[in-house]
N, C-alpha and C positions, 0 to 999 in steps of 0.2 A: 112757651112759644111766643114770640116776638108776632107780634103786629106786622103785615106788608105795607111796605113804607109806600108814598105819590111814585103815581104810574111814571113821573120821570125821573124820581130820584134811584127806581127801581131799573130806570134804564142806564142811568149812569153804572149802577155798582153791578150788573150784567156782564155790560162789560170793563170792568176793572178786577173781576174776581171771578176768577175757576165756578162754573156754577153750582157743584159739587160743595164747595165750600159756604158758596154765599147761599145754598139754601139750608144749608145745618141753622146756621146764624136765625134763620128764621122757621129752623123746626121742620122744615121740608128736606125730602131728599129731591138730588138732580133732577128727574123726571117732572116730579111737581111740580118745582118751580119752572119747569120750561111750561107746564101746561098753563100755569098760572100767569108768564108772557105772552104765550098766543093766546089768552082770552083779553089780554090787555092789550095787545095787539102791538108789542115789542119786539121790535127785532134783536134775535137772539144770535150769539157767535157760531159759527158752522164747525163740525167735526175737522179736527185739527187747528183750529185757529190761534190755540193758545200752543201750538208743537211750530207753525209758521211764526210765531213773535219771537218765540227763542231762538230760532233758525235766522233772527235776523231780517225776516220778510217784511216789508210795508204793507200791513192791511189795511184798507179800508174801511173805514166805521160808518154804516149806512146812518141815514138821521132817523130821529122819532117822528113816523108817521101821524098825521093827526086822530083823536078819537073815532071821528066818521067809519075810517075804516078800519077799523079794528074787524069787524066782520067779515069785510072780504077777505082779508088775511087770513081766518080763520078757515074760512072756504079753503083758500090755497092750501091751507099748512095741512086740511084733512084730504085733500087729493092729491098731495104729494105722498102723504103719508099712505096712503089706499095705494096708488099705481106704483111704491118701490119695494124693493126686495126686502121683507125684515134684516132689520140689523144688529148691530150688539146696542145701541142707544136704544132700539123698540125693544129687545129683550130686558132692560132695564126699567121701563115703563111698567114693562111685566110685573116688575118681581121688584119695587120701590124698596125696600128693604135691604138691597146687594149695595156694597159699597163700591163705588167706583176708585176706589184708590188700592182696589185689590186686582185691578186693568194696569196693565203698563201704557205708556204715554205713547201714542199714536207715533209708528215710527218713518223715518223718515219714507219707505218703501209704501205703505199705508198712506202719507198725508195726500190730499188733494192739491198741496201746491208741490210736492215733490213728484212729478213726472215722468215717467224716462226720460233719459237724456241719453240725446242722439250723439256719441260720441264713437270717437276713431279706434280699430279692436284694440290698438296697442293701448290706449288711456283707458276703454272700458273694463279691461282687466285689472286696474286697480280699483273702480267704481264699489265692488261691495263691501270692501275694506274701509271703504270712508261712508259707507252709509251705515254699515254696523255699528261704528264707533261712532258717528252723528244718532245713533237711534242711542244707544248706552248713554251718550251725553243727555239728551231730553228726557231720560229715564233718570240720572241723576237731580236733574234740574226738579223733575215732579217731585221726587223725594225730598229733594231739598225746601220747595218750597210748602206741601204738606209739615215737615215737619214745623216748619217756622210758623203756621198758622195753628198748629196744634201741639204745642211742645208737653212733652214727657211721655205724648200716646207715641204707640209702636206702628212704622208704616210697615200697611201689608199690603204693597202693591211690589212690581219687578223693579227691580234695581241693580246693577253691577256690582259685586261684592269689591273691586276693589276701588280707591279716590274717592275723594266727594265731588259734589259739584263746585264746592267755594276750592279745592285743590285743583278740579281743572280751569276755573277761572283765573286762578293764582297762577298755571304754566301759560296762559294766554287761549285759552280753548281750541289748544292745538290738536290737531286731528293727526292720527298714524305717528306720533312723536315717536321720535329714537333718539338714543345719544349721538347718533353719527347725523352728518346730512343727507338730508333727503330730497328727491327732484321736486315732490309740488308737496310744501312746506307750508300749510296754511288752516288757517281755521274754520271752525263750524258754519261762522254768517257767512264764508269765502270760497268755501271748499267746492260748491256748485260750478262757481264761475269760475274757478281756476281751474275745473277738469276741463272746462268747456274752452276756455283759450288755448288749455294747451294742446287741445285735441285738434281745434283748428289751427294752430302752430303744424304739427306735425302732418297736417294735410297739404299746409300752404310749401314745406320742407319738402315733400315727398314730389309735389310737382317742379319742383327745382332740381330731382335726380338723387336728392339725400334719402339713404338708407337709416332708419333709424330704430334704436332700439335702446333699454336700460340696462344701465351696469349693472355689474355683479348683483349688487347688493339696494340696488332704486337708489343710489346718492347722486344720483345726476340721467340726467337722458343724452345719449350720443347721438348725433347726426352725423353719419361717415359720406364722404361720396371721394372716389378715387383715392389717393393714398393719405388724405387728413379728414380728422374730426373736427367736432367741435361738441363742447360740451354743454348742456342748459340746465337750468332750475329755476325753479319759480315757488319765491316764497312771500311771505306776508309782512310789512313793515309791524313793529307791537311796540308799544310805548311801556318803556316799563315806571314801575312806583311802587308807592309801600301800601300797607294798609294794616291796621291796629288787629293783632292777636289778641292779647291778655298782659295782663298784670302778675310779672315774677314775684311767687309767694314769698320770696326769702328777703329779695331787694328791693321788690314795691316799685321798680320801675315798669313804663309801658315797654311794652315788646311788640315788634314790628314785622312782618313778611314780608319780603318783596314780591313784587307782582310783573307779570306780564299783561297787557290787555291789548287785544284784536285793534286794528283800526280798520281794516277792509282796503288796505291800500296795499296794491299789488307791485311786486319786485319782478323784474325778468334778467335773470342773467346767461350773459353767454360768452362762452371762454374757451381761446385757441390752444387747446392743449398743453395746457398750462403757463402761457407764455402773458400773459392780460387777459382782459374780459373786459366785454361792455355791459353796462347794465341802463336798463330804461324802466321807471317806476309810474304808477299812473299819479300823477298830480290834483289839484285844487279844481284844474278844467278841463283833463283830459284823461283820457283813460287809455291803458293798451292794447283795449278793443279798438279804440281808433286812430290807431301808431304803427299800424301794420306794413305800407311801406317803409317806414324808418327798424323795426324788427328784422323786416329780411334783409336789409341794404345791409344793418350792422351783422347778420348770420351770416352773408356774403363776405363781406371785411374778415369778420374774424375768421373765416374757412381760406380765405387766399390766404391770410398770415399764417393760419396754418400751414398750406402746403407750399408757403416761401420756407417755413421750421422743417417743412420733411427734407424742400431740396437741400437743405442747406445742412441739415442734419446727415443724409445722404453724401455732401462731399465731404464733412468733415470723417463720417467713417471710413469713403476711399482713401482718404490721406491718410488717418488712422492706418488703416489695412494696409495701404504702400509703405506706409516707414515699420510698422512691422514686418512683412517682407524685407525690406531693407535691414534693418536690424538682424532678422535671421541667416540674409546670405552673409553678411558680415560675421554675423558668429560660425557659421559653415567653413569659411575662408578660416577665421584664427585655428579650428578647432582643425582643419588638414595641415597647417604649418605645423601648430602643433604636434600633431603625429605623425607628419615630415620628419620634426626633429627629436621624436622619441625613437624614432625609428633609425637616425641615424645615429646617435648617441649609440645606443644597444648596440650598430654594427663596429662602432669604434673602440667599444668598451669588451668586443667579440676578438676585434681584431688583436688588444694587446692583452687577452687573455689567449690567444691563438699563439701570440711571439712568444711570451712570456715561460708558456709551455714550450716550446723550442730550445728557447734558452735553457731552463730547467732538462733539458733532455742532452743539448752537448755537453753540459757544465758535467751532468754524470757518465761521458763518453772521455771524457778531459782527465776524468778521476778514474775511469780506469785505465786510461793509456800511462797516468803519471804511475799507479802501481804497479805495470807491468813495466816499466822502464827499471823502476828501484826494483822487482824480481830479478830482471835479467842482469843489474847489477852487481846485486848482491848475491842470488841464486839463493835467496831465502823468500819460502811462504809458506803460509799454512798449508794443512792437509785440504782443510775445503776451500782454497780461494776459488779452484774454478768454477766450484760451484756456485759460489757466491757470485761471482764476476759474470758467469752466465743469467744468473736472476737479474744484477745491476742492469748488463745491458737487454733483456727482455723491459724492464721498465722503464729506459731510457727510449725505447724502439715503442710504446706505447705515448710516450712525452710528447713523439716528436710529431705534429701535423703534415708534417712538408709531401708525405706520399698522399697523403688527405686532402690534402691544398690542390696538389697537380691535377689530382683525379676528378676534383670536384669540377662538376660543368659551368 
């Protein structure tokens, strides 16, 4: 068991180190060493402080009060600790022996600096989907850095079975990631303040008479009012880089990762239905919480360009539509000449199949008047001519149209 180092060198490493950690180092568990700073009269880090750093928060590091009062503090810390509710840190005092790395990492729904947030139904309905996966990420981060302070021991505290924390750092500590795009595209330290703009976005839209709501599938949010949209998203500027894996066994070269990394700089984009888009980013001295007239001026621009694309999109279909019409009386037109002249063709090809049988009808009226000429000539015939000469002219008398022709109306 290590020695407790001067009451301020014990303040400094208080706070630079999980207390949990920093009292192993000196043979204590967490509990003790906090009892061990309120009798030295150190202020110690509040429940979540270390869930607030990795969330990106600015905290505040109270100074070291002088010896004097070490006392009164002491007073305080046992009447706060008398008038509040037990908690899971006082059931730890309990029972000095439970490790605290067998607790998951205070999540975001838990921390004291994560509060409800007052935001609009349509954005609050994605709210537990980015605080679930903000609580999985500070759960990886705990594990990550237990393990680093302790390597080869096994963490038995919660943790996501799948990523590490150095792979979500590596994707940019993007929250709600997909392969596809997504409307608020942003990270762990951002992801607060990007609900919260776009909530008041969609407040400040909604008193201008836009309807709005997300696509299919959350790759953008629509703002519809009258016959055009317009589309937005808001995602996170990330600086990408490498940073050193390992050493290939076989090659003995270093081997590299690239990386994504958060900067907290926000993106807004907004687009006339696919025709351009404006985008406004917050800058060095301004932010898009305070660019709010210029936001809606340009949601306004891009919505008239919109519905200059719908009229304009609107007469090109009329004209579309009229020359198809067009197009179809014209084919209407060939396709009755057309059987106009199928129709008359068949009456012409009727008519000299009508002569034609005529013809074929006196030619065998012709041929038996020539036989009965050379009968009466010669007074020679067969026994059946007239039988035969009666068939001839029953077939000739079927040949002929002409009582056909008369009769017909």
């Amino acid at each position: 068991m290590s020695s407790i180092p001067e009451r301020e060198q014990l303040y400094t490493e208080v706070w630079s180190v999980p207390m949990i950690h920093l009292g192993k180092r000196y043979g204590l568990s967490g509990p003790g060493l906090r009892q061990v700073c309120v009798k030295l009269g150190i202020p110690i880090p509040a429940r979540g402080h270390w869930a607030r750093l990795a969330a990106g928060h600015n905290v505040p590091k109270p100074s070291l009060p002088p010896v004097a009062t070490v006392v009164a503090n002491e007073v305080v810390e046992r009447r706060h600790l008398k008038g509040t509710k037990r908690s899971r840190e006082t059931s730890f005092e309990q029972n000095p022996e439970t490790d605290r790395s067998e607790m998951p990492l205070p999540s975001p729904e838990r921390s004291d600096a994560m509060q409800p947030l007052a935001l609009h139904p349509l954005i609050r309905a994605l709210l537990p989907k980015y605080e679930k996966e903000a609580a999985e990420a500070l759960q990886r981060k705990a594990k990550h850095d237990w393990e680093d302070a302790y390597p080869g021991r096994q963490y038995r505290g919660v943790a996501p079975p799948f990523y590490s924390w150095k792979h979500f750092c590596d994707r940019g500590q993007i929250l709600a990631a997909t392969h596809r795009k997504t409307a608020i595209r942003v990270s762990l330290m951002t992801y607060k303040r990007a609900l919260r703009l776009m909530s008041s976005l969609v407040e400040e839209l909604e008193k201008s008479g836009f309807q709005l709501t997300f696509a299919d599938q959350m790759e953008r949010l629509i703002a519809k009012r009258g016959e055009a949209h317009i589309s937005i998203r808001l995602t996170e500027k990330l600086d990408a880089g490498t940073r050193f894996d390992r050493i290939n066994s076989y090659t003995r070269e270093k081997e590299y990762v690239k990386t994504l990394a958060p900067t907290g700089r926000l993106s807004l984009s907004i687009e006339q239905m696919g025709l351009g888009e404006t985008t406004l980013n917050d800058t060095s001295t301004t932010t898009l919480e305070t660019r709010w007239p210029e936001i809606l001026s340009a949601a306004e621009f891009r919505h008239r360009g919109s519905l200059e694309a719908v009229a304009r999109w609107g007469r090109q279909r009329e004209q579309q539509e009229e020359a198809a019409r067009r197009r179809a009386e014209e084919q209407r037109v060939r396709e009755d000449a057309q059987r106009r002249d199928a129709a008359e063709k068949a009456r012409r090809d009727a008519l000299l199949r009508e002569a034609q049988s005529w013809q074929s009808s006196q030619l065998l009226l012709s041929y038996v008047a020539h036989l009965e000429g050379l009968r009466d000539a010669s007074g020679k015939a067969s026994d059946d001519f007239d039988v035969w000469r009666e068939w001839v002219l029953g077939v000739a008398a079927s040949l002929d149209p002409s009582s056909t022709r008369l009769a017909a109306p």
